[in-house]
N, C-alpha and C positions, 0 to 999 in steps of 0.2 A: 675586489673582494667578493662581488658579488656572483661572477663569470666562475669562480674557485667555488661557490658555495654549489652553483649549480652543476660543474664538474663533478664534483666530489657527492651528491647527494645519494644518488643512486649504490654508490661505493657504500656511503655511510650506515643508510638504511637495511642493507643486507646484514652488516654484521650483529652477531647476537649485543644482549643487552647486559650484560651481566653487569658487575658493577667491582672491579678486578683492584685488588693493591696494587701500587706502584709497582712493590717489589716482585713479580710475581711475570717472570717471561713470558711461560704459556698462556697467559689470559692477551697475552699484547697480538692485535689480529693480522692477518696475512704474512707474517715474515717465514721466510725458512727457518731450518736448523742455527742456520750462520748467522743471521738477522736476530735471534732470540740469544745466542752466544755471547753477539753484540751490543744486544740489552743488556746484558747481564755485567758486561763490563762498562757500561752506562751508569749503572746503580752504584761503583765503586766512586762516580767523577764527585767534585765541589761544586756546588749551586756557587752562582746562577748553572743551571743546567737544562736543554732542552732535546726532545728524542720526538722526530717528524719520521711521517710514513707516507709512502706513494700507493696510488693505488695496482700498481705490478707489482708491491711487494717489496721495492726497495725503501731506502733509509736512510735517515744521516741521525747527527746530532754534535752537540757543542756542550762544551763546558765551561764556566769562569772566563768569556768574555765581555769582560767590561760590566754593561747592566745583563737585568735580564733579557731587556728589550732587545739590545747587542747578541746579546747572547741566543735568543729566538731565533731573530732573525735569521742569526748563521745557519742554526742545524736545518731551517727550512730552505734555504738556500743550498746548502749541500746534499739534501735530498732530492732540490730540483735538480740539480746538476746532472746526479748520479742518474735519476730516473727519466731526464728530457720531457717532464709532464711538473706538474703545481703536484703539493703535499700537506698533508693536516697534521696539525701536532697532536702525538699520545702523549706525552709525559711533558710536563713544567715543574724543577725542582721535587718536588716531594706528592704532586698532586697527578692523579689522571685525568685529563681533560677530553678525552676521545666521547663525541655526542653520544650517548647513552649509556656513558662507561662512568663517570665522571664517579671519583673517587680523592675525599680530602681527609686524611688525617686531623686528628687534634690538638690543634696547636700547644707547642711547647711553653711553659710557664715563661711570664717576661720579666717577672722578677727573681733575684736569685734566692737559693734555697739559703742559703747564709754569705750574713757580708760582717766585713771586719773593720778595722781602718786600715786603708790601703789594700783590699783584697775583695775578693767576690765569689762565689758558689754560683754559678750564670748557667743554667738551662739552656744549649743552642738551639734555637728555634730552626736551622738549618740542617738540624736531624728529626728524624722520626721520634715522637716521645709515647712512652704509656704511660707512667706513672710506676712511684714503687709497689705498687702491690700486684703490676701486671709485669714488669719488667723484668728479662731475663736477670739484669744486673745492672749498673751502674757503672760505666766509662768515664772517669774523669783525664782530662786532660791541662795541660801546665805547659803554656808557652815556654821559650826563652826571653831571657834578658839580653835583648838589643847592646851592642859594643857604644855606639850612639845613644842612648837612651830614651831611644824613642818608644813609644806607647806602645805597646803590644796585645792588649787587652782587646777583647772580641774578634782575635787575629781566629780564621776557620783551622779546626784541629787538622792533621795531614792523615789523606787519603786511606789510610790502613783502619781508621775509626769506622770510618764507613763499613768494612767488614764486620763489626761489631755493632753497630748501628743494627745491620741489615737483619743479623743475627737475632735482633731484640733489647737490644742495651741501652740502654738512656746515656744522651752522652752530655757532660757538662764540663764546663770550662773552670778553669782553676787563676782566674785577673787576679795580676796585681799591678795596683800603680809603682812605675817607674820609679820614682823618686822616695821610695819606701822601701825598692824590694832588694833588701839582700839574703844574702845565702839563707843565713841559720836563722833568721826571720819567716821567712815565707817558711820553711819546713815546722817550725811551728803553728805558723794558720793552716799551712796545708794540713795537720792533725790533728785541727777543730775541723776542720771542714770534712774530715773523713769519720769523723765522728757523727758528725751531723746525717747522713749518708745512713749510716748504721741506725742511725734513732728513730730515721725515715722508712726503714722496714725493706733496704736492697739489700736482699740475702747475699747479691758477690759483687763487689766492688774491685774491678778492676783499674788502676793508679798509671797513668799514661803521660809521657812528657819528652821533650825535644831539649838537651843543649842543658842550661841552668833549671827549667823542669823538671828533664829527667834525672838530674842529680835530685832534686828536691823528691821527686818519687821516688828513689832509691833510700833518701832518708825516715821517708814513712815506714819503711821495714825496723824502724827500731822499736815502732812499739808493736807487740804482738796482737794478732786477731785485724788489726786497722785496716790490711788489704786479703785479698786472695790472690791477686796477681800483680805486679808490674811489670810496664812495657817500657824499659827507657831507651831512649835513642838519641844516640848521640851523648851522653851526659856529659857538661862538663861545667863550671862555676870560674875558672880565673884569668878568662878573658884567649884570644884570639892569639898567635905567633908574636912576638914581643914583647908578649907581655911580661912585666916582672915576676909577678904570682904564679908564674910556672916554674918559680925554682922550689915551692911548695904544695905544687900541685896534687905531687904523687902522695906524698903525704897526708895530703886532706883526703886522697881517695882512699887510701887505707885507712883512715878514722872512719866515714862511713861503710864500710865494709864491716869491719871491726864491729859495729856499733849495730850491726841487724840482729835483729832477733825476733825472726817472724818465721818456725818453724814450719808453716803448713805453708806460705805463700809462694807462688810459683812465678820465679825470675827471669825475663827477658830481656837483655843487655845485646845491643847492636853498636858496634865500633866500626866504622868506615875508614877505606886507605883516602890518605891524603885530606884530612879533617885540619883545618889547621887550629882548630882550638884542644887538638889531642899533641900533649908535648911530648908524648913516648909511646907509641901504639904497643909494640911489643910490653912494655914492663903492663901499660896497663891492662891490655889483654889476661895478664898474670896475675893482678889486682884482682880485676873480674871474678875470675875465674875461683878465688875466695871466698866468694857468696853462692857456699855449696851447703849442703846439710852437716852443721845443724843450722845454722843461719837461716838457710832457708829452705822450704822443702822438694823443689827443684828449681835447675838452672837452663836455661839456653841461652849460650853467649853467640852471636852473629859475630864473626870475629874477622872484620874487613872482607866481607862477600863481595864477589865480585861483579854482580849486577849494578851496583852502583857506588858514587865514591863521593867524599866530600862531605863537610859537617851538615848539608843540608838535602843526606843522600836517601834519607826517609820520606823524605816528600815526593822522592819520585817516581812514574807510576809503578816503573820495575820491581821498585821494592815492593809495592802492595803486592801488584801479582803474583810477584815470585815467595811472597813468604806471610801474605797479608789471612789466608785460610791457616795459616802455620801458627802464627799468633792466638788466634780465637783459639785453636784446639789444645795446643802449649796453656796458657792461661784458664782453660777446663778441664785440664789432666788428662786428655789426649794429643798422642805424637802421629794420628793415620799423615797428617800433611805438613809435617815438619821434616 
């Protein structure tokens, strides 16, 4: 460590002192065009996450392996690789670490903003926070319900928050315990809890969810004014291919259709080919496609794109990349990158 400090000193000492956000390429020193490119799609990963620099300029980095120590390790590792010399780390998770750069946000609240029985309002501390009075808006996000019933609570939101995040969003998680959460249940907490939200002073509350989530965020659209936007992906409430309650499926999806009534809220519905908790993709592509004005005051349905496939096809990086700036602009009433 010591041999590394002395290599690297000389390196260190030259670069200016500034004191740079995380988020922010051009303050991150020696990289190229493609090295800052590569930051940037850095800023999109899951903590644990780490972003090491060589002194010629090269780079690695890692995401969500294992701890963070795991996770360290690696990107330093791949930066020696790539560079054939030892590497210092600029970024760990959410913080800048580079000697004289050194840049720590403020930590996220660790209690949740509202709890219920069986349910939680939880502040990720795995994202960037300001608070509402600084905060572009408000992200919440809503797991799914596990076919196992296993825990899902503190589960990290998928990768396209982070675009929203980076943006300014406060992002917070929507728990519920397993053994409490059914359908038309949670969409009633979840409508205290967006209340709550509102009272807190987030002038846009964007409603975000995966699978039984995002059904559940589609159901906040029945009361008016609750969101300004949702993002559902995947939505779906009656379980996986065999199941029985797919001979009522479609049905229940047309009741919540039926049942919005959030004129100004601006709707984004992603349907992936080959989902197997989707029992008719076409009919309900068609279902979808119902939560048009006046329901709602606009729609973008993703309707089995072909970047990726499968009920768990939002989580992957493709989809951020390819539609994760399309989102943020969709949801503030711009289409430049949709």
């Amino acid at each position: 460590m010591l041999a590394l400090a002395i290599l690297l000193l000389p390196w260190l000492l030259g670069q200016p002192l500034a004191a740079p956000s995380v988020l922010d390429p051009v303050a991150v020193p020696i990289l190229n065009a493609e090295g800052r490119a590569d930051y940037a799609r850095f800023l999109l990963q899951a903590t644990p996450r780490a972003f090491a620099i060589a002194p010629d300029g090269n780079w690695g980095w890692a995401s969500a392996i294992g701890t963070t120590a795991e996770t360290t390790a690696r990107a330093l590792a791949l930066c020696a690789e790539y560079a054939g010399m030892p590497c210092a780390l600029y970024a760990q998770d959410l913080d800048v670490i580079w000697p004289g750069r050194e840049s720590h946000p403020a930590p996220a609240p660790t209690l949740p903003l509202r709890t219920g029985a069986g349910w939680a309002l939880q502040p990720d501390g795995r994202f960037l926070w300001q608070g509402p009075r600084a905060a572009r808006g408000a992200y919440v996000w809503a797991h799914g319900r596990a076919a196992g019933g296993q825990d899902s609570r503190g589960s990290q939101p998928q990768p396209h928050a982070r675009v929203f995040n980076n943006a300014g969003y406060d992002v917070l998680r929507f728990d519920r315990a397993p053994e409490s959460d059914e359908t038309d249940t949670a969409a009633a907490w979840l409508r205290e809890a967006l209340r709550t939200l509102r009272a807190q002073g987030y002038q846009r509350v964007v409603m975000a969810g995966q699978s039984r989530g995002a059904w559940n965020a589609l159901q906040a659209l029945e009361e008016p004014g609750l969101v300004d936007a949702v993002v559902a992906i995947a939505p779906a409430a009656h379980g996986p291919r065999g199941s029985p309650a797919w001979a009522w499926a479609l049905d229940d999806l047309l009741r919540v259709v039926s049942a919005a009534r959030s004129p100004a809220a601006r709707v984004v519905v992603a349907n992936f080919a080959g989902d197997e908790f989707d029992p008719d993709p076409v009919r309900r592509a068609l279902l979808f496609r119902g939560l048009a004005a006046p329901r709602v005051g606009a729609l973008l349905l993703l309707d089995r794109p072909p970047e990726v496939s499968g009920h768990g096809g939002g989580a992957e990086p493709a989809f951020t990349r390819r539609y994760g700036a399309c989102l943020l602009d969709f949801a503030e009433g711009r289409a430049q990158r949709c």
